[in-house]
Structure formats: structure tokens, C-alpha cells
C-alpha positions in Angstrom: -37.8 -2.9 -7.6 -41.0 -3.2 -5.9 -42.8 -6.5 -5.4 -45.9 -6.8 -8.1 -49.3 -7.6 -6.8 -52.1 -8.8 -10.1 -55.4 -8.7 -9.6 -58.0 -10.2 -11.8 -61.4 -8.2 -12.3 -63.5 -10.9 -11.4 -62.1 -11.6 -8.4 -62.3 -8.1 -7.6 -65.9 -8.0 -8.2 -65.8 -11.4 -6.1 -64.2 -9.3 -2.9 -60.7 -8.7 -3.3 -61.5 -5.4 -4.2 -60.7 -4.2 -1.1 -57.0 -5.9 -0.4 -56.4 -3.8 -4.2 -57.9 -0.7 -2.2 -55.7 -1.0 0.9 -52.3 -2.3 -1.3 -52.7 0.7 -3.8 -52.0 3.1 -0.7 -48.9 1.3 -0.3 -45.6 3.0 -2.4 -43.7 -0.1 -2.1 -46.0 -2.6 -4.0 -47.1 -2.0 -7.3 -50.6 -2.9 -8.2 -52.2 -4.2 -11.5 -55.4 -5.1 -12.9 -56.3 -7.4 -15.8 -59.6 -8.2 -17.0 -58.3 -12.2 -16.9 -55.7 -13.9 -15.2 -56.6 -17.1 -16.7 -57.0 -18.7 -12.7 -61.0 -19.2 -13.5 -60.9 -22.2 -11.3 -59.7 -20.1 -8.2 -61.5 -17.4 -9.3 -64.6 -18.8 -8.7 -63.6 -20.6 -5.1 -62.1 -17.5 -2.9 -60.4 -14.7 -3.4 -56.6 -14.7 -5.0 -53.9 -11.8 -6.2 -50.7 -12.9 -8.0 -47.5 -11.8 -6.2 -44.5 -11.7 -8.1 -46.1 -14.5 -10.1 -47.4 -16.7 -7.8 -50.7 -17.2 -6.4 -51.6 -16.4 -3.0 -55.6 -17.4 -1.9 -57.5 -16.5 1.0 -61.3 -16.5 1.8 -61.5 -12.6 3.2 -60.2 -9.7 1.7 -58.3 -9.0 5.2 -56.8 -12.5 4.9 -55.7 -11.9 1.7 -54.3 -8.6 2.5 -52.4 -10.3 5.3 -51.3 -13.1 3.4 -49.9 -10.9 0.6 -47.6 -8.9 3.0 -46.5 -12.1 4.7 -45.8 -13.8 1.1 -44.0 -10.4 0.3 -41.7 -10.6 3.7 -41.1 -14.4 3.4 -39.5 -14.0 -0.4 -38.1 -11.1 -0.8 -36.9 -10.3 -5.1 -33.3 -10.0 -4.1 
């Protein structure tokens, strides 16, 4: 089972468009989009992707790429 990355498409049109760009080249995670993760308040302060259900923030799309992997190695699902 691969880890599960969400994105909201505000916050994709806010920056993290790119992180979802450099994760969907990547077999092991899968990537989702929803038009609203109901995070409106984060939304609108940085950049944030949901990983395996829990929210990871950054304030660069290479930061948040970063801190997704790191999140990902640091709790792994089994």
C-alpha cells in the first residue's frame, strides 16, 4: 500500500502545484486532487498536502515536497 498524498485545488493554484507535479512522477506515492479539503484556514496561509491524513505545511513548494518525503519516512503505514 502506498502512502496517500491530497491535495486541495486551491492550494494548488496557491503553489503547491508543483510538489503534486514532482510527487505524481513518483510510483510509490499515490496522488489525489479534490476541489476542497475543508483546511480553508491553511489554505489561505501557505501551502499544505494531506499525507495519510494528516496535514503537512510549508511555505515553498520545494519545502513541502521535502517535508512530505520526510513525513512519509518518519511514519511509515506498517
Amino acid at each position: 500500500m502506498n502512502p496517500i498524498v491530497e491535495f486541495c485545488m486551491s492550494n494548488l493554484a496557491n503553489g503547491s502545484q508543483k510538489t503534486l507535479e514532482v510527487l505524481e512522477k513518483d510510483p510509490n506515492i499515490d496522488v489525489l486532487e479534490y476541489g476542497c479539503l475543508s483546511y480553508c484556514t491553511l489554505c489561505a496561509q501557505g501551502l499544505y498536502a494531506l499525507v495519510n491524513g494528516e496535514v503537512v505545511e510549508a511555505d515553498t513548494p520545494e519545502e513541502l515536497t521535502e517535508k512530505i518525503y520526510q513525513f512519509i519516512e518518519e511514519n511509515p503505514l506498517f
